[in-house]
C-alpha positions in Angstrom: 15.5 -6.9 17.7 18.6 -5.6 19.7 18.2 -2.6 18.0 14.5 -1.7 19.7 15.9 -3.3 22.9 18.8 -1.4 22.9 16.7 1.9 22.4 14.2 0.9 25.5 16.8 0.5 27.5 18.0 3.9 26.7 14.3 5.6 26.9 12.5 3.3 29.8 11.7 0.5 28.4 6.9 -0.5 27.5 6.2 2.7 28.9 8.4 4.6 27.1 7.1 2.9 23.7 3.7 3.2 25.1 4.2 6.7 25.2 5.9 7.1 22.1 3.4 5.4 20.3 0.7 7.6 21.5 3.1 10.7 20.5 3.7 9.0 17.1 -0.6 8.7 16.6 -1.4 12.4 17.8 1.2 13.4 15.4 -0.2 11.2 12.0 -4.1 12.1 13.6 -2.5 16.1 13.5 -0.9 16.2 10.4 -3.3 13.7 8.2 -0.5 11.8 6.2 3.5 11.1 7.2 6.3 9.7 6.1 7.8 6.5 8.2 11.6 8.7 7.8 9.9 12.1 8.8 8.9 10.0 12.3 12.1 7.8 12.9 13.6 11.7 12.5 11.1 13.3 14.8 11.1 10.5 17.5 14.8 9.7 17.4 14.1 6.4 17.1 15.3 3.7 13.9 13.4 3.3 10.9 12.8 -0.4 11.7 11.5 0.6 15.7 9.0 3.4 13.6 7.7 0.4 11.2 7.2 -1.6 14.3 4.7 1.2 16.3 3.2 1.8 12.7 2.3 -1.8 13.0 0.8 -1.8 16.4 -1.0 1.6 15.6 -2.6 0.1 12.5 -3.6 -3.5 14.5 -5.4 -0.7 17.0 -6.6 0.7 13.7 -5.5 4.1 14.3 -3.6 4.0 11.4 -2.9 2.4 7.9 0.7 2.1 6.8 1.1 2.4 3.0 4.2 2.0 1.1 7.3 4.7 2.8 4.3 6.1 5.4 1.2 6.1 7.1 -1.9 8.0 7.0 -4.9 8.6 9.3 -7.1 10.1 6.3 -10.1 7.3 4.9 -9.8 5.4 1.7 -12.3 3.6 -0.1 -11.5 0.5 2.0 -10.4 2.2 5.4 -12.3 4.5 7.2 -10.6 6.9 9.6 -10.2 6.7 13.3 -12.8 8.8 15.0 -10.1 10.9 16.5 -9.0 11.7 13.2 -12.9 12.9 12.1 -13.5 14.7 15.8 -11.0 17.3 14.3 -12.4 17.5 10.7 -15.0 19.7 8.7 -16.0 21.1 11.7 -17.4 23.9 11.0 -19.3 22.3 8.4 -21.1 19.8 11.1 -21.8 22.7 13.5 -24.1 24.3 11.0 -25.1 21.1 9.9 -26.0 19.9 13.5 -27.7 23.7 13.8 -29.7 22.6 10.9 -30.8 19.2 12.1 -31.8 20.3 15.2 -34.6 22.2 13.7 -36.1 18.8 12.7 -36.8 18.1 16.4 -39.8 18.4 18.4 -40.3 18.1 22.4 -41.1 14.2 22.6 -39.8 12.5 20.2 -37.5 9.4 19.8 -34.5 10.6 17.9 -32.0 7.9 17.1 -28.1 8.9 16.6 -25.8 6.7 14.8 -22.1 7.0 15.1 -20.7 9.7 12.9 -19.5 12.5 14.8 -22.0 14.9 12.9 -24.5 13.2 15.4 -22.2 14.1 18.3 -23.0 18.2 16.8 -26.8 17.4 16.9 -26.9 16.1 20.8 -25.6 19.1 21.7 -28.0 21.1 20.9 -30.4 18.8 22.7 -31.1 20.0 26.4 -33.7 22.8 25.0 -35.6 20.3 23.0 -36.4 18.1 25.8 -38.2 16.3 27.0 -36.8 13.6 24.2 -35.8 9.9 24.0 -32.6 9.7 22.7 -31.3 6.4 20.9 -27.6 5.8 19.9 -24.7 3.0 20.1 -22.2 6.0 20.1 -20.2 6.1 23.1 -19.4 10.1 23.0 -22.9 10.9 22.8 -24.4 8.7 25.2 -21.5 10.2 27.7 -22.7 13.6 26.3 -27.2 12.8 26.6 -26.6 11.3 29.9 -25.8 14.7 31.3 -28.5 16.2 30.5 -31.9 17.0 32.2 -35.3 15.9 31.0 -33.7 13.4 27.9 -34.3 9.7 28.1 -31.3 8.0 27.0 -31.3 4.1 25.2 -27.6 3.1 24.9 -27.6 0.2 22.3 -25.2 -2.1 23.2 -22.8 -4.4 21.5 -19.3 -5.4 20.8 -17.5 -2.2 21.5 -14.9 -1.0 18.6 -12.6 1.6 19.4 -11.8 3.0 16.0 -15.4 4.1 16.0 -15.9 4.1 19.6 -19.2 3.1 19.5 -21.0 -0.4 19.7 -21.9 -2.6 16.2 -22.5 -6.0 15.7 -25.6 -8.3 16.0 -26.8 -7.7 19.5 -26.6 -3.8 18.6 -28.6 -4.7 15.6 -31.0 -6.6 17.8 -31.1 -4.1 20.0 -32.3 -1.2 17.1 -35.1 -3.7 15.6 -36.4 -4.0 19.0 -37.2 0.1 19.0 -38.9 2.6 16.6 -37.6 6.5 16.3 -39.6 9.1 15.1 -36.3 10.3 13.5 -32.6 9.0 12.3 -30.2 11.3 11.9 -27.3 9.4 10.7 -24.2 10.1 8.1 -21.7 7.6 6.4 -18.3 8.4 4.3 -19.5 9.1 0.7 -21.9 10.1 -1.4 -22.5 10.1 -4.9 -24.9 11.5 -6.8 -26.9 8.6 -6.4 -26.5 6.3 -3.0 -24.6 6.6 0.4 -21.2 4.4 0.8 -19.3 3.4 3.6 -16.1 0.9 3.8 -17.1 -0.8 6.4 -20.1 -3.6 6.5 -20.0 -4.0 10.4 -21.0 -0.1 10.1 -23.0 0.1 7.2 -25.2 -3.4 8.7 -25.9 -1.1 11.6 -26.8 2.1 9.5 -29.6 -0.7 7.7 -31.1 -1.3 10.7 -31.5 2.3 11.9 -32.9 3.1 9.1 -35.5 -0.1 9.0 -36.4 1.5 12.5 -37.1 4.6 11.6 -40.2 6.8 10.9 -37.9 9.7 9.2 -34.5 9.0 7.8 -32.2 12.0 7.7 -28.8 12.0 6.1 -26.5 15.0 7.1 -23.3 15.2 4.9 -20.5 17.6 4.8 -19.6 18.3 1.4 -16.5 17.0 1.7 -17.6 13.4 1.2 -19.9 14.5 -2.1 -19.0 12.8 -5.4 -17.3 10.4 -3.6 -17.8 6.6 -3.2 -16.6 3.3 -0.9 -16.6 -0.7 -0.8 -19.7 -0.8 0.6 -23.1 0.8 -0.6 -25.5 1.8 2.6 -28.6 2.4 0.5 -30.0 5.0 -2.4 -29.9 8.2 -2.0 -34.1 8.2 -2.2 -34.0 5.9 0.8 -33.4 9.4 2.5 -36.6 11.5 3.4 -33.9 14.3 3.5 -30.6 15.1 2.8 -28.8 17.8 4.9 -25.4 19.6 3.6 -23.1 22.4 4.4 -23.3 25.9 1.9 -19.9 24.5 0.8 -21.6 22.4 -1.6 -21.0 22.8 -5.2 -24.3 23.8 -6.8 -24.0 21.5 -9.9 -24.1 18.3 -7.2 -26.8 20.2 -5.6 -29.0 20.5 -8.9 -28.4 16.7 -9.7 -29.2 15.5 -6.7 -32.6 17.6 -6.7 -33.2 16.3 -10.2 -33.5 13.0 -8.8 -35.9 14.3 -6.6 -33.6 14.1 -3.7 -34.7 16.6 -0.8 -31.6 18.6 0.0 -31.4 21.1 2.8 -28.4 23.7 2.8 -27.1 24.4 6.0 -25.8 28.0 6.0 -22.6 28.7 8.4 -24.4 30.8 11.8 -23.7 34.0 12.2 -22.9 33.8 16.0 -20.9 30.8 15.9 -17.5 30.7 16.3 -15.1 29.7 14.1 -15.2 25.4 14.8 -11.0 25.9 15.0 -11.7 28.1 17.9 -14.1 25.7 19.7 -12.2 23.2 22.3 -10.4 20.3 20.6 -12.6 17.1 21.0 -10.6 14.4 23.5 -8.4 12.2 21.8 -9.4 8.7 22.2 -6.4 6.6 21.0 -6.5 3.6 22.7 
């Protein structure tokens, strides 16, 4: 303990490991995966005053700490912090969002859950209005309520800042008080057969969407293909259609339409800027 106080004194104390904190969960959200050396190195700090900020980073669930590091990249058990997803496959969820927005018409109700594919998709929604617009995802509802001529249902709840968005059972009651003409919704993996998630605060939520739901659309990067998690969300025909990037291998491709699954491929656009050139997404670490 005199060690940490002893380096506090010498760099100003909370604020100073506020702020280092924050530096120390840009850096594992930037780089994916770190070791806890690599960062008492980088930050100047002792090994033991690293394992400590790894420990508040992973209570804020930022971060999970495995043995000699940390890492801000999902597991079967832990899904990543939505900063961490803002900044990946994003190319892959602006055609995908491109894609989905095709599925639209002026007037409907078009319920968002809270994968940040969704946050691609309400973008693109100011020339379809006018709409109703349903979501517990805090990004999007800040994103809908800018725009003119959408109706926007917030669906509230206990907030969760790893996902920033709202779960639990008053956002479930809030969902199976409504009916959408469409979900558009996504979850962590996918294997040739249902839809995972690690989470069953999440994949609860993603239930009740889809119970209140006329069309049920799962949009899926192709990263999370042939993949799988604790949790299973629901089978794969529980989908009316299944949206993916052109990065998808076409051997998954042909199994999943020989079960009769209704795959969409989105192909990249030709005027769209590379997604690494696009403005980062904000950060939202606390």
């Amino acid at each position: 303990m005199a060690d940490e106080q002893t380096e506090q004194r010498l760099s100003g104390g909370r604020n100073s490991r506020t702020a280092r904190q924050t530096r120390i969960a840009e850096h594992v959200l930037r780089e994916g995966s770190v070791s806890a050396s690599s960062l008492s190195e980088l930050f100047g700090v002792s090994l033991m005053t690293v394992h400590r900020d790894l420990d508040e980073l992973e209570r804020q669930g930022v971060v999970r700490k495995f043995r000699g590091g940390v890492s801000a990249q999902p597991s079967s058990v832990f899904e990543s912090n939505v900063a961490y997803r803002l900044r990946t496959a994003r190319a892959e969820k602006v055609a995908i969002g491109r894609y989905a927005r095709t599925m639209i018409e002026p007037g409907m109700a078009v319920m968002l859950d809270d994968s940040t594919t969704t946050l691609e998709v309400a973008q693109l929604l100011p020339d379809a209005a006018p709409l109703t617009v349903i979501t517990n995802f805090l990004e999007v509802i800040k994103t809908v309520s800018r725009m003119s001529g959408i109706r926007l249902i917030a669906l509230g709840g206990e907030y969760y800042p790893t996902h920033d968005s709202f779960l639990g059972v008053p956002c479930m009651e809030a969902i199976e008080s409504l009916r959408a003409d469409v979900l558009f919704t996504s979850t962590s993996a996918v294997s040739a057969t249902h839809a995972y998630h690690q989470e069953q605060e999440i994949v609860l939520v993603k239930r009740a969407m889809m119970r209140s739901a006329e069309r049920k659309v799962l949009l899926i990067d192709h990263g999370k293909l042939g993949g799988s998690a604790l949790h299973q969300l629901a089978p794969l025909t529980d989908f009316d259609d299944v949206v993916v990037d052109a990065g998808a291998p076409g051997d998954v491709l042909r199994a999943l339409r020989d079960r009769r699954i209704n795959v969409h491929i989105a192909d990249p656009v030709a005027d769209e800027p590379d997604a690494r050139d696009r403005p980062e997404a904000p950060d939202t670490l606390d």
